[in-house]
C-alpha positions as CSV (number, residue, x, y, z in Angstrom):
1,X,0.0,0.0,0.0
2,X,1.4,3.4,-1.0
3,X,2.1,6.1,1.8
4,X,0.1,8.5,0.7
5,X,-2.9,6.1,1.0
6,X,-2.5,5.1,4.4
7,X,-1.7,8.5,5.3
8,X,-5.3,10.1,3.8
9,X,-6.8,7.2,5.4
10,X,-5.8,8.2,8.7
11,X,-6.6,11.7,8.4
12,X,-10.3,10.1,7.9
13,X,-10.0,8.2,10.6
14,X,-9.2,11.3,12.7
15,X,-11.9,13.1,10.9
16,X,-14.2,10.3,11.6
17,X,-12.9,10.2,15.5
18,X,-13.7,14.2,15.4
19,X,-17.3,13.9,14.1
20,X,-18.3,10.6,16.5
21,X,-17.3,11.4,19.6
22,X,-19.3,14.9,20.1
23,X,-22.5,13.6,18.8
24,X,-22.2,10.4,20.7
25,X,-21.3,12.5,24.1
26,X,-24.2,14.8,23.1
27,X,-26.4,11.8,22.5
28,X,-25.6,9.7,26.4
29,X,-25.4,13.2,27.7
30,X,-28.4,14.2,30.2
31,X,-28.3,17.5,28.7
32,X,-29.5,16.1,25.6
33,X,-33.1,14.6,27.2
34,X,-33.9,17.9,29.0
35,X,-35.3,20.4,26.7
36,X,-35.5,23.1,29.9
37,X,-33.2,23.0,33.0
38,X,-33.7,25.7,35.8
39,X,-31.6,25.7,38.7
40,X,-32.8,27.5,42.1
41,X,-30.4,28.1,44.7
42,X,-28.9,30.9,46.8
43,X,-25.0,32.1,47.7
44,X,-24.7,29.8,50.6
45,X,-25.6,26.5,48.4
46,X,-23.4,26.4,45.5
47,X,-24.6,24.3,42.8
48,X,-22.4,22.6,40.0
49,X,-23.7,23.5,36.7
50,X,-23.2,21.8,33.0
51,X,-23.9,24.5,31.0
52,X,-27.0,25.4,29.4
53,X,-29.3,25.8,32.2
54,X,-31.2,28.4,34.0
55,X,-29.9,29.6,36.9
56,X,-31.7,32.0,39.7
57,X,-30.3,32.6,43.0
58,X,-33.0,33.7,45.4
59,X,-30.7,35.9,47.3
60,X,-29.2,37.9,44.1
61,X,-31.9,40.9,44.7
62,X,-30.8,41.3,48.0
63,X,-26.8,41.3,47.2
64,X,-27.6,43.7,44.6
65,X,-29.5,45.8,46.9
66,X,-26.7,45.6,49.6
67,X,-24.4,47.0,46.7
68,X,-26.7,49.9,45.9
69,X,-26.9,50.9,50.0
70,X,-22.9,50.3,50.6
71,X,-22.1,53.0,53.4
72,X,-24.4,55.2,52.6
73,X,-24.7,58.6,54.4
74,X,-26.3,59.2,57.2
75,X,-28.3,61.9,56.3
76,X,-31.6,61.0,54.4
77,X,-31.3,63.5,51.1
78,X,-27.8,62.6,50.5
79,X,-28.2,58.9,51.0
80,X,-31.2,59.0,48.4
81,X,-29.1,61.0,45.9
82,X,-26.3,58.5,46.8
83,X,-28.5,55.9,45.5
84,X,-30.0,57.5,42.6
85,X,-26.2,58.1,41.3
86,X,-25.3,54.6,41.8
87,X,-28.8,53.2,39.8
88,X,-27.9,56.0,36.9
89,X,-24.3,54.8,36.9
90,X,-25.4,51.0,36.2
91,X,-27.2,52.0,33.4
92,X,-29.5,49.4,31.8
93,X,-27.3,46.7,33.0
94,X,-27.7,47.0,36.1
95,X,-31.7,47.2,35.9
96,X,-31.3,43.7,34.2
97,X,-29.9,42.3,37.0
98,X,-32.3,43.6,39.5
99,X,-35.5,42.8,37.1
100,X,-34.0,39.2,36.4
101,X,-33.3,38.7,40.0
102,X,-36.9,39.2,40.9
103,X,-37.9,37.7,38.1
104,X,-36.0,34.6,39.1
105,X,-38.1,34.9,42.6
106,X,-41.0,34.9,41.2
107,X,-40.6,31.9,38.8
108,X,-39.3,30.3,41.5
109,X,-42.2,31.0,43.7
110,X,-44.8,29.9,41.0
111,X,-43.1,26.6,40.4
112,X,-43.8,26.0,44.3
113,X,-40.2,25.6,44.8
114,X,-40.2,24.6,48.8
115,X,-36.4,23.9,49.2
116,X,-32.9,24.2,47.5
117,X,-31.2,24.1,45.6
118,X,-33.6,22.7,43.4
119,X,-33.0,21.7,39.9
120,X,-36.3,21.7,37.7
121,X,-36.7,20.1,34.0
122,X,-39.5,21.3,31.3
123,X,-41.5,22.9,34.5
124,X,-42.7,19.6,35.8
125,X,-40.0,17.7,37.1
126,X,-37.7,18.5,40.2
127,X,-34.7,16.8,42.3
128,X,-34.5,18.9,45.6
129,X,-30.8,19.0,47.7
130,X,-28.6,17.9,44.5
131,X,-25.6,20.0,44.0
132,X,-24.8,18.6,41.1
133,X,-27.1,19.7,38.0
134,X,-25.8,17.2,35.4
135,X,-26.8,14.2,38.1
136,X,-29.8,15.8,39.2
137,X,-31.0,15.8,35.2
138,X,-29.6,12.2,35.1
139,X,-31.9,11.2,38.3
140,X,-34.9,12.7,36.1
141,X,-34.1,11.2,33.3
142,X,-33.9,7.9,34.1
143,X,-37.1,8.7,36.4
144,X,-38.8,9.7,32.3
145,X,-37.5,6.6,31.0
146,X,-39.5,4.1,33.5
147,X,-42.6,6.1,34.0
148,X,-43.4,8.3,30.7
């Protein structure tokens, strides 16, 4: 067999290694069943995320607002204008953050979230206490697979 042969035929073989091995990964990968992950937690129980999901940390609107009331002055009109220059200085991004952190408490409320952290798949399925998302979603899944 001539050597330029064997060398195109492994550069397919890499190829071909290149091309498998994600889609299989994505295929056995949890990730790949869930269609919706959400992830509720707060500061003091760090979760260990794959990627991908939702994340809301119920105690994000109050370390924002801790941020925006950082030694403020004591006296009343200066504190307020404190404020107002610190809301004007973060600009629209940091009204994202506050909107999205209550938002976050909210959904989290209406899913009838009761402990955390709590990782929640399409809106109707939950593991409660797992820090780990990516065995939480497996836990579900296999759940899906015995009782459609």
């Amino acid at each position: 067999m001539p050597a330029s042969f064997s060398t195109f035929a492994s550069g397919w073989r890499t190829l071909g290694l290149v091309v498998a091995l994600p889609a299989s990964l994505a295929v056995f990968s949890p990730v790949a069943f869930a269609a919706d992950v959400l992830v509720v937690t707060d500061s003091h129980h760090p979760v260990k995320t794959m990627g991908g999901e939702r994340l809301i940390e119920l105690d994000e609107a109050r370390r924002i607002e801790a941020e925006l009331s950082a030694e403020l002055p004591a006296a009343p009109e200066q504190a307020a204008a404190t404020v107002k220059r610190r809301l004007s200085q973060g600009g629209a991004d940091l009204q994202r953050r506050i909107a999205s952190a209550y938002q976050g408490v909210t959904d989290a409320w209406s899913l009838g979230i009761t402990s955390i952290p709590a990782v929640v798949v399409d809106q109707r399925y939950v593991v409660y206490g797992e820090p780990d998302v990516a065995r939480a979603v497996a836990r579900i899944e296999q759940r899906r697979r015995t009782q459609p």
